[in-house]
SEPA-706112 format. One record per residue: residue in three letters; x, z, y of N, C-alpha, C in turn. Coordinates in steps of 0.2 Angstrom, whole numbers, plus 2048, in hexadecimal, padded with zeros to 3 digits. Example, Ala and Ser with C-alpha at 12.3 -4.5 7.8 and 13.67 -1.06 7.14 Angstrom:
residues 2
ALA8428277E483E8277EA8428277F0
SER8408237F58448247FB840827800
//
This chain:
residues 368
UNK34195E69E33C96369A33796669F
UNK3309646A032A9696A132996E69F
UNK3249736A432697A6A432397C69C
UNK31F97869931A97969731F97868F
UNK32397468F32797468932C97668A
UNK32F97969033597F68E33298568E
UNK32A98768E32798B68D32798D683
UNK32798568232598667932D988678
UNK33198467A33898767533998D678
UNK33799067D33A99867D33899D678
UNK33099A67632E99C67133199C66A
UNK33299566A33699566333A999662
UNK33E99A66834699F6673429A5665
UNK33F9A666833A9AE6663399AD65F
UNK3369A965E3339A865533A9AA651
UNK33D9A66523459A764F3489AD64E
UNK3479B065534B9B66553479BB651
UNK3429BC65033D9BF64B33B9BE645
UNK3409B764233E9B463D3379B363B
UNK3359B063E32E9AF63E32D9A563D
UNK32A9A463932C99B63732899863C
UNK32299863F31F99664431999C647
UNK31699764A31099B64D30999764D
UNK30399A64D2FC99564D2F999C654
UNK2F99976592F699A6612F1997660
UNK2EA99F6612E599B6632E199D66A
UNK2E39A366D2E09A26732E199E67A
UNK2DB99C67B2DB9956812E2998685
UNK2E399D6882E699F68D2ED99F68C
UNK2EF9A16882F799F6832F6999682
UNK2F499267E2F198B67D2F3988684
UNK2EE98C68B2F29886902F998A695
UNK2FB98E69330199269530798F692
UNK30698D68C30B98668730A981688
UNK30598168930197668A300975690
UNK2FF9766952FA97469A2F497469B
UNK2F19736922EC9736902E6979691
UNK2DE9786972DC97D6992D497D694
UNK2D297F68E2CC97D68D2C7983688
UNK2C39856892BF9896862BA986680
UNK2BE98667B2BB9836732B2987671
UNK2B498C6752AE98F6722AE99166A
UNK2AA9906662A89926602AD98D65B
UNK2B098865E2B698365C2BA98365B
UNK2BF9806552C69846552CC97F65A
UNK2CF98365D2D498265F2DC98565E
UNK2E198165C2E798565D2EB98265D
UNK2F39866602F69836602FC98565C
UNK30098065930598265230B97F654
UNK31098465631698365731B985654
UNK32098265032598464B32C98364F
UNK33098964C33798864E33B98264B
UNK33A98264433F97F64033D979643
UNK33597564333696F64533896D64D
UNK33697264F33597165633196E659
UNK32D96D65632596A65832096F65A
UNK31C96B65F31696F66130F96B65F
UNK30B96C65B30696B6592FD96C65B
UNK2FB96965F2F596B6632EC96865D
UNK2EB96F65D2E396E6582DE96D65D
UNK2DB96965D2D39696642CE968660
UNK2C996B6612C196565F2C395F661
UNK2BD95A6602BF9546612BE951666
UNK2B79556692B395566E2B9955676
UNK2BE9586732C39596782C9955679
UNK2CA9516752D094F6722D494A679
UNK2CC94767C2CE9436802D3947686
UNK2CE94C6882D195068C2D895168E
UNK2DA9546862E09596842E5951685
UNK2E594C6812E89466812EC944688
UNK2E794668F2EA9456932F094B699
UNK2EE9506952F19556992F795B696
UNK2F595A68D2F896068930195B688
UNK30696368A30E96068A30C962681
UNK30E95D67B30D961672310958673
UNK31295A66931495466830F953665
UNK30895566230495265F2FE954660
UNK2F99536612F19546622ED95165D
UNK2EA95765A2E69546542DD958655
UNK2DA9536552D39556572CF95664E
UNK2CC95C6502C795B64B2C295C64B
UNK2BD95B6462B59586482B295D646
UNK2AE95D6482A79646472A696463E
UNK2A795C63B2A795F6332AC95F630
UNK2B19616342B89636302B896A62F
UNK2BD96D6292BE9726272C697362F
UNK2C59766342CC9786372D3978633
UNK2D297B62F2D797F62A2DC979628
UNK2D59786232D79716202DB96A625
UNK2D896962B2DD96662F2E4969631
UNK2E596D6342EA9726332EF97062E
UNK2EC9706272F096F6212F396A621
UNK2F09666202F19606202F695D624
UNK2F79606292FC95D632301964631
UNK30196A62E30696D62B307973624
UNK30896B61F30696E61A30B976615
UNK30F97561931697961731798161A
UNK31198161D31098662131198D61D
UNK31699061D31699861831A99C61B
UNK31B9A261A3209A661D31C9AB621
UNK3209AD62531E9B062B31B9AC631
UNK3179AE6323129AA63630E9AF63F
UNK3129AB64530F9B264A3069AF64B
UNK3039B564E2FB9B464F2FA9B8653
UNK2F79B66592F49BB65E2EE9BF659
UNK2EE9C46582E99C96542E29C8658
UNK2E29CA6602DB9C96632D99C3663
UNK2DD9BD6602D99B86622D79B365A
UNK2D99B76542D79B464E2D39BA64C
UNK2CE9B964C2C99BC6482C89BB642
UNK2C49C063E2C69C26372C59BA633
UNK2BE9B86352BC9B16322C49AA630
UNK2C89AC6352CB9A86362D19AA634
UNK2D29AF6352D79B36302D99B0629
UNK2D29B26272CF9B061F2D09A961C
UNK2CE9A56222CF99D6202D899E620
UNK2DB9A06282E299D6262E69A0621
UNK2E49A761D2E89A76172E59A6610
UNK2E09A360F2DC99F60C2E199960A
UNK2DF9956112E498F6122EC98F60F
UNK2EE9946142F59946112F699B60F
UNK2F699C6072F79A06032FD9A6603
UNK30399F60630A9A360630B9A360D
UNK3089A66133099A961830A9B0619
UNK30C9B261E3099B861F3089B9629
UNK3059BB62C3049BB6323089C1636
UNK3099C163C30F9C564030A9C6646
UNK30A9CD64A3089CC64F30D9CB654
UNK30B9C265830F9C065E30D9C2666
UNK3079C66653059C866C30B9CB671
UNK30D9CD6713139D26743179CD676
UNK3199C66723209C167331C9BF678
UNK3169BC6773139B867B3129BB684
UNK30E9C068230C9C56893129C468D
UNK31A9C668A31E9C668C3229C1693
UNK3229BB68D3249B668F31D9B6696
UNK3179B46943139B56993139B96A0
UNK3189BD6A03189C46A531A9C36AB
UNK3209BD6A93229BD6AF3229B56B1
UNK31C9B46B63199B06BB31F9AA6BD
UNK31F9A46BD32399F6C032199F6C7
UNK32499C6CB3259996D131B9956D4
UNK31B9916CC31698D6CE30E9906CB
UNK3109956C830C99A6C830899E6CB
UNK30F9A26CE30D9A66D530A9A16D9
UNK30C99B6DB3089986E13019946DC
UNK2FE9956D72F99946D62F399A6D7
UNK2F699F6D62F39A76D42F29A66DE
UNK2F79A66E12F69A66E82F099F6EB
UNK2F099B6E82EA9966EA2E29996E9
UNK2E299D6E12DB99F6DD2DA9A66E3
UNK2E09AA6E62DF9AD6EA2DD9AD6F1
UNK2E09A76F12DF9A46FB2D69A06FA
UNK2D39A06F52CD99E6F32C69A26F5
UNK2CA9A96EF2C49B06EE2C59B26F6
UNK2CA9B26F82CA9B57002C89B1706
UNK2C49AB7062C19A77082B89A8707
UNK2B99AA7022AF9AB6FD2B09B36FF
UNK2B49B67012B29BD7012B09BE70B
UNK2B59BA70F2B49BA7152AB9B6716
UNK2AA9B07132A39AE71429F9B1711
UNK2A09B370B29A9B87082989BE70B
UNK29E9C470E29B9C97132979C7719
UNK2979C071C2939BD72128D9BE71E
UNK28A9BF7182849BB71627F9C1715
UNK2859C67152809CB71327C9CF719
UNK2769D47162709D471A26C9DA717
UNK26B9DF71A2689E47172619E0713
UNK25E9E470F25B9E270A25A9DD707
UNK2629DB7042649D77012669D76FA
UNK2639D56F52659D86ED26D9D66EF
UNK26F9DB6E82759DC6E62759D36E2
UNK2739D36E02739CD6DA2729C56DE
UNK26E9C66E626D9C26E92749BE6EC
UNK2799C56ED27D9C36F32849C16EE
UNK2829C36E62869BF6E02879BB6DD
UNK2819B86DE2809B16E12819AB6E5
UNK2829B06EC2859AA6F228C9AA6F0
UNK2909B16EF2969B26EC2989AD6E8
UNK2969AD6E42989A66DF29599F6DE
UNK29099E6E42919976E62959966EA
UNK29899A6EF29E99A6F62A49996EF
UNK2A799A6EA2AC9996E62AD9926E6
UNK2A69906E32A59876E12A79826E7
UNK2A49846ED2A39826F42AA9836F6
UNK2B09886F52B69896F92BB9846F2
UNK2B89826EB2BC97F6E62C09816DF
UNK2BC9876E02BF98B6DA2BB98A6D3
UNK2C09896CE2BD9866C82B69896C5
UNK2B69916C82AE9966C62B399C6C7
UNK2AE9A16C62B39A96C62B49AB6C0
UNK2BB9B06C42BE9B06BB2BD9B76B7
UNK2B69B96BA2B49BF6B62AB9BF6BB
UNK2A89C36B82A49C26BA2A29C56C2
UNK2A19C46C72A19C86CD29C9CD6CE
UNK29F9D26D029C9D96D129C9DB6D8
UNK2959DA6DB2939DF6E028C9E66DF
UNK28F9EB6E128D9F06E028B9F46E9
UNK2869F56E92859FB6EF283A016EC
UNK281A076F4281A0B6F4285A106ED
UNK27FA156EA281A196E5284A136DC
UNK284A0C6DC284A096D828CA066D8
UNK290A096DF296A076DF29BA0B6DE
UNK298A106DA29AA156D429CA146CD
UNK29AA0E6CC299A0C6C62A0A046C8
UNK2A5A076C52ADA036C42A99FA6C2
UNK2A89F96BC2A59F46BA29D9F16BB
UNK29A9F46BE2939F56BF2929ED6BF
UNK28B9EE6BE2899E46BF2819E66C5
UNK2829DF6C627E9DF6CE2789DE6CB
UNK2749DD6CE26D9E16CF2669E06D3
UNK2609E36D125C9E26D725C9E76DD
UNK2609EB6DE2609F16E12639EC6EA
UNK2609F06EC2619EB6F52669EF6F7
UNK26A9EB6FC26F9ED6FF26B9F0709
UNK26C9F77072679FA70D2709FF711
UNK26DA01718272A0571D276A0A715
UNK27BA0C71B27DA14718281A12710
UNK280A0C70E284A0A70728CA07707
UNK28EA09703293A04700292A006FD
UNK2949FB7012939F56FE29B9F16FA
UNK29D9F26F22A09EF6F02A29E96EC
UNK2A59E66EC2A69DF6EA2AB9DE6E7
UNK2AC9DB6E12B39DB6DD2B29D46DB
UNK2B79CD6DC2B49C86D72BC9C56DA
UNK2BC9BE6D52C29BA6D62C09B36D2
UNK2C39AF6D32C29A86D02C99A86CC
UNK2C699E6C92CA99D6C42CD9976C8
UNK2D49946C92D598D6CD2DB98A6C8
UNK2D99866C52E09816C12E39836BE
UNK2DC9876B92E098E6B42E49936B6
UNK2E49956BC2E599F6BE2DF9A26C3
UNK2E19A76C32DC9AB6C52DE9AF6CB
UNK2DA9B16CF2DA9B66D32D49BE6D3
UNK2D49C16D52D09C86D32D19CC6DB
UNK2CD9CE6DE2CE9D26E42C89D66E6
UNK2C89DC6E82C49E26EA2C29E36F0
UNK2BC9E26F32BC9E66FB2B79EA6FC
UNK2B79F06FF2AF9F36FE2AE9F5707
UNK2A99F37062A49F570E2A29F970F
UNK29F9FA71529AA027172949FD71B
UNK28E9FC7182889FC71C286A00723
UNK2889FD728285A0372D28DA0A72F
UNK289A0C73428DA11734291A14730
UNK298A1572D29AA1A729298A2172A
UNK298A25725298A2C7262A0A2F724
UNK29FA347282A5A377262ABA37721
UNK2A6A3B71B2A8A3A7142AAA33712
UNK2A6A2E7162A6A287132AFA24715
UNK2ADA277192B5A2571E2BAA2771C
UNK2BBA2E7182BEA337162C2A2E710
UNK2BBA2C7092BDA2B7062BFA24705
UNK2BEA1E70A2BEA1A7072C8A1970C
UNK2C9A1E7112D2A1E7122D5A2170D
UNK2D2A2470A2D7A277042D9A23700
UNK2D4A1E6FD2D2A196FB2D9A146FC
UNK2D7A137022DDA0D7062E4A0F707
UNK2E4A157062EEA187062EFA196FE
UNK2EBA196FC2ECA1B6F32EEA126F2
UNK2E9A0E6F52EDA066F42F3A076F7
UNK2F3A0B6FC2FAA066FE302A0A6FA
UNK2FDA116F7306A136F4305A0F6F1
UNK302A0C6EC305A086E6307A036E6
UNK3059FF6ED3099F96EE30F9FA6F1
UNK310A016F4317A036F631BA046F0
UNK319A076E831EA096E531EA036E1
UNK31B9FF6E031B9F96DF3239F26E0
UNK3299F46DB32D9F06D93309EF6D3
UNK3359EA6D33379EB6CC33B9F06CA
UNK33B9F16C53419F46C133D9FE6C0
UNK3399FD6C6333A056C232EA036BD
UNK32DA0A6BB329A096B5323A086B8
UNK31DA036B5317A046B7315A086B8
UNK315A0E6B3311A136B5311A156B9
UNK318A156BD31BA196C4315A186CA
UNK314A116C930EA0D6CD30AA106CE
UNK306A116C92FFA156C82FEA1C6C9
UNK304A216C9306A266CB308A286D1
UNK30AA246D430AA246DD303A216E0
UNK2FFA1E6DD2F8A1C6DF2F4A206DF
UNK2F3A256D82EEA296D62F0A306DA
UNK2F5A326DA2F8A356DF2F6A386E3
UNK2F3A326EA2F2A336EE2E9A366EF
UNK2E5A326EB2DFA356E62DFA3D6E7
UNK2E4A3F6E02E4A436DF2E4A4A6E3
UNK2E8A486E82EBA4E6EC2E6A4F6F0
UNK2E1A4C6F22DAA4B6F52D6A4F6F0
UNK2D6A4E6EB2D2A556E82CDA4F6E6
UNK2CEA496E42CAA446E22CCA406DA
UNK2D1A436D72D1A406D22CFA3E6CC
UNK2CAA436C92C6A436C62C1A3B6C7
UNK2BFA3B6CC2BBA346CE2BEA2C6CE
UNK2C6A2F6CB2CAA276C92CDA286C4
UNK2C9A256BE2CBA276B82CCA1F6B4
UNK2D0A196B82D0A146B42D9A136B6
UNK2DBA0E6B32E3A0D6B52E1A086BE
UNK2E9A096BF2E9A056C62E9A006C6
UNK2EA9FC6C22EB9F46C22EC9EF6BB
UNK2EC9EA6BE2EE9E66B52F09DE6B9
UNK2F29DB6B52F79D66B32F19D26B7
UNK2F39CD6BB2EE9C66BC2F49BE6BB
UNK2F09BA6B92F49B46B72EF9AF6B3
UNK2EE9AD6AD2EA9A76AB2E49AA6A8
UNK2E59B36A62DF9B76A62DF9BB6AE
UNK2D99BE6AE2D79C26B42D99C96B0
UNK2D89CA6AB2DC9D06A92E29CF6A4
UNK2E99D06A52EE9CF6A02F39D26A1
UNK2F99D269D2FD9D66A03029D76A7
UNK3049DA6A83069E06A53009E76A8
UNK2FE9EB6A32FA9F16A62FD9F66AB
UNK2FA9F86AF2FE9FD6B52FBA046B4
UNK2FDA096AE2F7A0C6AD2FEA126AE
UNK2FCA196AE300A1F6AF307A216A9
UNK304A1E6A4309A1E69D30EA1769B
UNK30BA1369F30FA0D6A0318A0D6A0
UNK31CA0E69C321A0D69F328A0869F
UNK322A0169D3279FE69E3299FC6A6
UNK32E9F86A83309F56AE32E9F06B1
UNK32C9F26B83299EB6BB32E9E56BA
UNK32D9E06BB3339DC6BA3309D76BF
UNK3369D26C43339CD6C73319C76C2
UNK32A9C46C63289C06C33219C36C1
UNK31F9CB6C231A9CD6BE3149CB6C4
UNK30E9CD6C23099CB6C93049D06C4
UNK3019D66CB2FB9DA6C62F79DC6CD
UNK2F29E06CC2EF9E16D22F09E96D1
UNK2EF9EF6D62ED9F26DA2E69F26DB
UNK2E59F86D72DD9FA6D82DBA006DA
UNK2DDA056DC2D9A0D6DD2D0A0C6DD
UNK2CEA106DD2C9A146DE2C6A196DF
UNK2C2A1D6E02BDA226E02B5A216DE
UNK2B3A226DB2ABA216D62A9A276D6
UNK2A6A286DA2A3A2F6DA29AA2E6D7
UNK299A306D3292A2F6CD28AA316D3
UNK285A2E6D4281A2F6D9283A2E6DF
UNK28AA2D6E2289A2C6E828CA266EC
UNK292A236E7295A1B6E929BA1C6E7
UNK29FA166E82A6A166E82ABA136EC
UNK2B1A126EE2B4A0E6EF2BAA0B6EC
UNK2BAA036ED2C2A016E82C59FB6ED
UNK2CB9FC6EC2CF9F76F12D39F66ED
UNK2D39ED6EC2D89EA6E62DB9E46EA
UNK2E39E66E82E69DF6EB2E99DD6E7
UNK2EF9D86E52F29D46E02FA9D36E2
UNK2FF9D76DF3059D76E13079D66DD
UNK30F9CF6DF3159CD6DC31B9CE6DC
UNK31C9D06D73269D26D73299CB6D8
UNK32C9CD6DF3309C66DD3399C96DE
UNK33B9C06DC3419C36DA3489C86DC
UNK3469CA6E034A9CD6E53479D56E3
UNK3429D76DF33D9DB6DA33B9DF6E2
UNK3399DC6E63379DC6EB32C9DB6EB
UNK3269E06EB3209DF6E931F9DA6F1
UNK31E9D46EE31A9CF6F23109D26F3
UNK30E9D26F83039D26F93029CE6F8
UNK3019C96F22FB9C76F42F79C36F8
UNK2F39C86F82EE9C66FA2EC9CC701
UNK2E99C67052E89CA70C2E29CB70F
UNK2DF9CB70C2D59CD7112D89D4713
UNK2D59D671A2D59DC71D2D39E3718
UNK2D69E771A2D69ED7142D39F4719
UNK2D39F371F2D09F97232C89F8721
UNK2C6A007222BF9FE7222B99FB727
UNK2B79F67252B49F27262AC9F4725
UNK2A99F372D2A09F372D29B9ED72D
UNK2949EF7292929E972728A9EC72C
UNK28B9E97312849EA73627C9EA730
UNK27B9F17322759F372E26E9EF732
//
């Protein structure tokens, strides 16, 4: 049995225990998590229909894909459909007996669709499976971890040659550029969020998008970006100092770098996440810098760049081995810049926090 069909039957056990008659999966991410199968439908339906009673796994493609899916996806059937098909209506057709209880990722069937499938099938009723799914999702395989670790050994390759590149009066948006052509060029299937470099007072802004603003002395220079490689993802943080640091600068960006390292210290299994985020913020805090980190510490990485588990201060469920999230502190101080150092830690079995990811984390100067 492949990992990809004792992935479906875990499910089914789940559907059963919950009394639930099957399931219709439609986000790509979950799709390829059960199938192998990696593809972004767009405006196109795809899903995937797995039943306990039959034990069958059912795969819906456009048709434009079909060939694709034919050679990669582990399902007992693949059925493609055409841009003048009603979805539903094939659905039907390939499982016409469908009623009962029925699981659905809620974020990934929108109302339109909603509409259709209980249109279609009248004697349904839908469940929300996100939680069974997330779950099963959580904890990372063997062959997982060493994919997340490839998409890792990638970003940390683009981020060594891309700090080469940089050059006072150099747009932010210029050097986001080289950045994700250096992804293509080290292999990586594209990035898996949009990449973010931010300077001086614009490194204040957590999610800020890059820009015309020129990378001049005296700034911080921050960089967040990660790739996508064979369906997983990496995500990592570093931030620079153009030119001499100043004091304050130095101040803040150690603060910064001990507040990473409690939380990769309290970082194992069997504490509550929030624990995590609580030893990290922690360290912030007692600096008198709180206030200026007001997002959680981490989040889940695997076939999404954000998924579970959340590592936020309320959090109380338990790390468990097998989880993989990153470590992110910061300081964003409004007008004047910020700093974030983000790494990517796995529980492993032994609930022992494995790093990651290793680019240098001392402060680092970029000759003005």
């Amino acid at each position: 049995m492949n990992q990809y069909t004792a992935r479906q039957v875990h499910l089914m056990e789940s559907l059963k225990d919950h009394g639930l008659n099957g399931s219709l999966i439609l986000s790509p991410a979950s799709i390829f998590y059960y199938t192998g199968f990696l593809s972004d439908p767009h405006e196109r339906f795809m899903a995937l229909a797995i039943s306990p009673e039959t034990g069958r796994a059912i795969l819906f493609v456009p048709a434009l894909d079909y060939e694709a899916a034919s050679g990669i996806a582990a399902v007992d059937q693949i059925i493609p459909i055409s841009d003048d098909q009603m979805p539903m209506e094939v659905v039907k057709e390939a499982i016409p007996k469908l009623s009962g209880p029925v699981g659905i990722e809620p974020k990934a069937l929108n109302y339109e669709r909603y509409v259709w499938l209980t249109q279609t099938f009248p004697d349904i009723s839908v469940r929300d499976i996100e939680e069974l799914i997330s779950k099963q999702r959580l904890c990372k395989s063997a062959e997982e971890v060493e994919s997340i670790k490839e998409a890792i050994r990638i970003i940390e390759q683009v981020m060594e040659d891309g700090v080469r590149k940089v050059r006072p009066g150099m747009m932010e948006a210029e050097l986001m550029a080289e950045l994700e052509y250096l992804m293509r060029m080290h292999g990586a299937d594209g990035p898996s969020f949009s990449t973010i470099v931010l300077s001086g007072e614009k490194a204040a802004l957590p999610h800020g998008s890059p820009g015309g603003r020129k990378i001049g002395a005296g700034d911080f220079l921050l960089i967040d970006m990660g790739v996508t490689k064979d369906g997983y993802c990496s995500d990592i943080t570093r931030t620079f100092i153009i030119g001499e640091p100043t004091e304050k600068q130095r101040k803040i960006y150690d603060i910064v770098l001990r507040s990473n390292e409690a939380g990769i210290a309290a970082s194992r299994g069997g504490v509550p996440l929030g624990s995590i985020d609580e030893a990290s913020r922690k360290v912030i805090e007692d600096e008198g810098y709180g206030k200026f980190f007001n997002n959680r510490v981490g989040h889940g990485v695997g076939i999404e760049v954000h998924e579970a588990p959340s590592v936020h201060g309320k959090n109380t469920s338990l790390a468990d081995p097998g989880n993989v999230f990153t470590i992110e502190p910061g300081i964003y101080i409004s007008g004047y810049g910020g700093v974030r150092i983000e790494d990517i830690v796995h529980i492993r079995e032994d609930g022992q926090a494995e790093v990651l990811t290793a680019s240098p984390k001392t402060i680092r100067i970029i000759e003005a």
